[in-house]
C-alpha positions, 0 to 999 in steps of 0.5 A: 747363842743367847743376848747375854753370850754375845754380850760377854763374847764382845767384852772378851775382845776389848783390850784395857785401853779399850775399855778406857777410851770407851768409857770415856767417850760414853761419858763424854757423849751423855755429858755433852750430846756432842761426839767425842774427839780424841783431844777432849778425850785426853785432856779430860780423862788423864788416861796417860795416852796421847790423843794419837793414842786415843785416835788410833784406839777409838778407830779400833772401837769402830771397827769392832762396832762400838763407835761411830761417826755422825756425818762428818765430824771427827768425834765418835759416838757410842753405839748400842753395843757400847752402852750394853758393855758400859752398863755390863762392865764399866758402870759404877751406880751412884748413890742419890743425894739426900736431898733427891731421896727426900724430894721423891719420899715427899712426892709419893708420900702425896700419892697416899696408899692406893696403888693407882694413886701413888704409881701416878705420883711415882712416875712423875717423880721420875720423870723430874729426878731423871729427867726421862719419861717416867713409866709403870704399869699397875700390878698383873692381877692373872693371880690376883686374888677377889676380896670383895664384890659390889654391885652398883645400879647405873641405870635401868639396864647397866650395873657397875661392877666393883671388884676389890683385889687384895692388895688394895687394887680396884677394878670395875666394869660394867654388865649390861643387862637384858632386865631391869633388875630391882635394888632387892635382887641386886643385894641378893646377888650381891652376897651370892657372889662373895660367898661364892668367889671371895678368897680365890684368884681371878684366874681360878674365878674364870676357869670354875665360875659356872659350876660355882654359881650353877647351884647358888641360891640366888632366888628367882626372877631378876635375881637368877637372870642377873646371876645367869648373866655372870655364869655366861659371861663370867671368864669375859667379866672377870679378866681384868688383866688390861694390858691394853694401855688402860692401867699404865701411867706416864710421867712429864713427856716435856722432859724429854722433848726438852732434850737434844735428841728431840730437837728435829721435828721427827724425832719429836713426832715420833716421841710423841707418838710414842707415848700415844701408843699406850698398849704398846708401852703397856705390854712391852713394860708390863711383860719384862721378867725383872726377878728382883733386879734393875732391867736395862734394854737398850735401843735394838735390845727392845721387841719393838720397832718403835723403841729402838731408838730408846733404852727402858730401865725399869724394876718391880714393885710389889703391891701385897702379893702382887707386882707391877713395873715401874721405870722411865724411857729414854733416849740410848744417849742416858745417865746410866749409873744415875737412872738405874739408881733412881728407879731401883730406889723408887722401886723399893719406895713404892714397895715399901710405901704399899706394904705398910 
């Protein structure tokens, strides 16, 4: 049975009370960061029931799994299937205001229109508007497509190499050579490979990139070393995939040590080291398949141990023909109907911005 069977299994059994109390005390707890009583409960949501009423309900809540008690008090707190139900059926999103939207138009509106630039000034935004740590990877370039090559001497051994994707995205890497090899051939090489590699897609350069040099007129010399160096090494040479933590950007982690869950000295620990962790947030952002919506994991939904005490929320944004993830990471305890608002219209922001 799949994750989202089970869910829709679990929200079969909940009686309209249920669903009452529950959303109450999921607004509750992400209010207060305090557990919810059944007194608070009543008084504050005028559900019509008394707060025996609410006890009783949300002792049946615990025994289906979607509350807890912490310790020994008497309130109760929401679990990870709680907010998965709360996301699912109860959440209604909130429209930000004008001065919000602003605020995050005047942020990114700083980035400029290189790709790096505004995700980096986008995730700070985040970061400050939802006051969870803002996050993005850069765009999958697999089937990015080469528009242009540089060659840049470094030293008399080392050349720069610059590779321009469309869409505006810049990568380079360095070739080290067994030669030295002359400004001349370096501009001869230069023209061989754009003429040669321009207009295809990385992973098609990889996969055919020796029988597309073999016969280029190249020259001699340096100029055929240099050119054989990228036959022997090209598929090395033109990954430039990194989803090892070189191409995600984080926004204020202070947001999130500033709030409750982060007061003890190891949750705080393990925050941080979380967000040393850039491959690992880099791949379990980088690899979620969002297909034009808002994706929402929470605390065990994730495929890391080391985020499940977390919810991500992320969505695409799309740089030409090519997509990146942007979104923040939080505690599970999260303003869901205001997250999901913000990164879906941040998303659609940094679409927007990129595409004109």
């Amino acid at each position: 049975m799949s994750g989202l069977d089970k869910r829709e299994l679990v929200g079969a059994e909940l009686t309209d009370r249920e669903r009452q109390v529950l959303d109450a005390v999921v607004r509750t707890y992400v209010d207060t960061a305090e557990p919810a009583g059944s007194r608070t409960i009543s008084r504050s949501f005028g559900l019509g029931i008394s707060a025996a009423t609410v006890r009783n309900t949300m002792s049946d809540l615990e025994e289906k799994g979607y509350l807890f008690h912490p310790h020994t008090s008497a309130g109760r707190v929401p679990t990870d299937i709680a907010y998965r139900f709360f996301v699912d059926r109860l959440m209604e999103p909130i429209l930000l205001t004008e001065v919000e939207r602003s605020s995050l138009e005047r942020e990114l509106g700083v980035g400029g229109s290189a790709v790096e630039r505004l995700v980096r000034h986008a995730t700070r935004a985040l970061s400050l508007l939802s006051n969870e740590l803002g996050v993005a990877v850069a765009p999958r370039l697999d089937d990015a497509v080469l528009e242009k090559l540089e060659l840049i001497q470094v030293s008399s051994n080392k050349v720069l190499l610059v590779a321009t994707i469309r869409g505006g995205v810049v990568r380079t890497v360095y070739v080290d050579l067994p030669v030295e090899v002359p400004e001349k051939a370096l501009v001869t090489v230069t023209l061989a490979l754009n003429e040669r590699l321009a207009g295809l897609s990385l992973q098609e350069i990889r996969r055919t990139l020796p029988q597309r040099l073999r016969d280029s007129r190249g020259g001699q010399g340096a100029a055929a070393e240099l050119l054989n160096i990228f036959v022997q090494s090209g598929a090395e040479l033109f990954d430039l995939r990194d989803l090892d933590g070189t191409d995600i950007h984080l926004g204020h982690a202070s947001v999130l040590a500033a709030q409750p869950e982060f007061e003890s000295g190891d949750r705080l620990k393990s925050l941080i080291e979380l967000t040393e962790r850039r491959d690992l947030l880099a791949q379990s952002v980088g690899n979620r398949e969002h297909r034009g919506r808002v994706v929402i994991t929470i605390g065990g939904e994730n495929d890391s141990s080391e985020l499940a005490d977390f919810t991500l929320v992320t969505s695409e944004y799309r740089a030409g023909d090519l997509t990146g993830v942007i979104g923040v990471i939080g505690p599970t305890r999260m303003p869901y109907e205001k997250v999901v608002t913000i990164v879906d219209y941040t998303s659609t922001l940094v679409t927007r911005m990129l595409q004109s």
